[in-house]
C-alpha positions as CSV (number, residue, x, y, z in Angstrom):
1,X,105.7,101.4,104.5
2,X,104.9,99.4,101.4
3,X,106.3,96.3,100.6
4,X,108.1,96.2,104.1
5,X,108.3,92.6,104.3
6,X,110.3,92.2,100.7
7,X,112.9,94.6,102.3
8,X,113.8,92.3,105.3
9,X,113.6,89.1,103.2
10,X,115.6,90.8,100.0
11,X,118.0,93.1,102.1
12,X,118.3,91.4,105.3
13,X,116.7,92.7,109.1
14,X,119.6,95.4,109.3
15,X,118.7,97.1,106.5
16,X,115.0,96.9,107.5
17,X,115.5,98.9,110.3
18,X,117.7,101.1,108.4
19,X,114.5,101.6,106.1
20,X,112.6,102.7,109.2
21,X,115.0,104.9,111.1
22,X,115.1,106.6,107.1
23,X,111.2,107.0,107.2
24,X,111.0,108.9,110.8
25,X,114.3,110.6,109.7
26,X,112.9,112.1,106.8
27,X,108.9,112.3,108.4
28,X,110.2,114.5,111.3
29,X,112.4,116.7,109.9
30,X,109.3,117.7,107.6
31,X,106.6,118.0,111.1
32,X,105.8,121.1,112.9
33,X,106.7,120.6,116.7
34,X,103.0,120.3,117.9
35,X,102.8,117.2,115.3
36,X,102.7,114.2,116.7
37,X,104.6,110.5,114.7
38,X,104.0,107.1,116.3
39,X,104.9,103.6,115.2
40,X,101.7,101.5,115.8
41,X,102.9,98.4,114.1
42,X,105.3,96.8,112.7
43,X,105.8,99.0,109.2
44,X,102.9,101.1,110.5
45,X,102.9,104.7,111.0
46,X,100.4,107.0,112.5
47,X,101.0,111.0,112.3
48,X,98.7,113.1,114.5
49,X,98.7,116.9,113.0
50,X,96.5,118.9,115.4
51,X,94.8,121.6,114.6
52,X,94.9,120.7,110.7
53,X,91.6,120.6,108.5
54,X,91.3,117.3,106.4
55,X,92.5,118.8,103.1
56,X,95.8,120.4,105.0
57,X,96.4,117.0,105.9
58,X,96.1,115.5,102.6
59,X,98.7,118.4,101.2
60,X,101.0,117.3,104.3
61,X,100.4,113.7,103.0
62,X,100.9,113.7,100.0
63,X,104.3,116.1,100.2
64,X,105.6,112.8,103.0
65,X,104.9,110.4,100.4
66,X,106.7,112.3,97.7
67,X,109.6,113.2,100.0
68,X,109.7,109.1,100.5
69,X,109.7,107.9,97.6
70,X,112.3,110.3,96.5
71,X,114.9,109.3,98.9
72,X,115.6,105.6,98.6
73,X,117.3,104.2,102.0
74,X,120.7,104.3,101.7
75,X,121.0,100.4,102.7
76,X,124.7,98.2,103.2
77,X,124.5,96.7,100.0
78,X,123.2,100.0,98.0
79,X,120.2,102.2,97.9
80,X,116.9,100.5,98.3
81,X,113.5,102.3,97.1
82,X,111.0,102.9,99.5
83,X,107.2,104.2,99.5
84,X,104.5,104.7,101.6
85,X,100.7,104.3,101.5
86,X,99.0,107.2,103.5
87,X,95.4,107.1,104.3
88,X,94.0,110.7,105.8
89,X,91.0,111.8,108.5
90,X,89.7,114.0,110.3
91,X,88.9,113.1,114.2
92,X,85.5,115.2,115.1
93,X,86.1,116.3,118.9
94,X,83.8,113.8,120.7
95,X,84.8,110.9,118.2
96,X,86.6,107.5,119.8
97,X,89.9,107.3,118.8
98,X,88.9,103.6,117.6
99,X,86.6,104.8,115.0
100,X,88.4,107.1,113.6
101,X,92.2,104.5,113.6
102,X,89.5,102.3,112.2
103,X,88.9,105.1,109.2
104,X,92.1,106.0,108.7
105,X,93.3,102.3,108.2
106,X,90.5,101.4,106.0
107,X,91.8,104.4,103.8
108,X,95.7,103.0,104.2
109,X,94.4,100.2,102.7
110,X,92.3,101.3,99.9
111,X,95.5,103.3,99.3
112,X,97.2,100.2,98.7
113,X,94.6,98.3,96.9
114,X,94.6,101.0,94.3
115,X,98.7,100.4,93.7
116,X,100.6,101.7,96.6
117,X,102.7,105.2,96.8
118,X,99.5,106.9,96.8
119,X,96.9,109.2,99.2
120,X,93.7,108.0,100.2
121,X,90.7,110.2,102.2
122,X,88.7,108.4,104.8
């Protein structure tokens, strides 16, 4: 989630976790049951789509981001706006699951380098 620190100290703790509950609200009504959505962090995401090719993923992406950003949290003291910076890979079947969380985070961060609310490929 971008900017996740501003929402706590702007809107208070509550309405930080109100921002969160908001994100996997919207997230998992939009995954297919096989789909996998994890918290690895502490405004970190991770969403495993099995048996999805790298540009599938991007499309599934960049449709989560969208959906974010266009549904601010609806937060005590009024609607707060909230986006996400994705970064997208593929896992090749023999790969260790650090390399590629190492890939995929790299490309999270390039994706908020380049601005924020945005898709990035590893």
């Amino acid at each position: 989630l971008d900017h996740f620190k501003r929402i706590n100290d702007s809107w208070g703790h509550g309405n930080g976790d109100l921002a969160l509950r908001h994100f996997v609200r919207l997230v998992t009504s939009h995954l297919r049951n096989e789909d996998v959505l994890g918290r690895i962090g502490g405004e970190e995401f991770l969403i495993f789509l099995p048996n999805t090719g790298p540009d599938a993923a991007a499309t599934v992406a960049e449709r989560l981001r969208a959906l974010v950003a266009a549904q601010p949290v609806a937060g005590t003291q009024g609607p707060i706006p909230l986006t996400v910076s994705i970064g997208v890979t593929q896992i090749a079947p023999d790969e260790p699951r650090d390399s590629a969380l190492q890939r995929v985070d790299e490309a999270m961060y390039r994706a908020k380098a380049n601005g924020r609310n945005r898709v990035e490929l590893a």
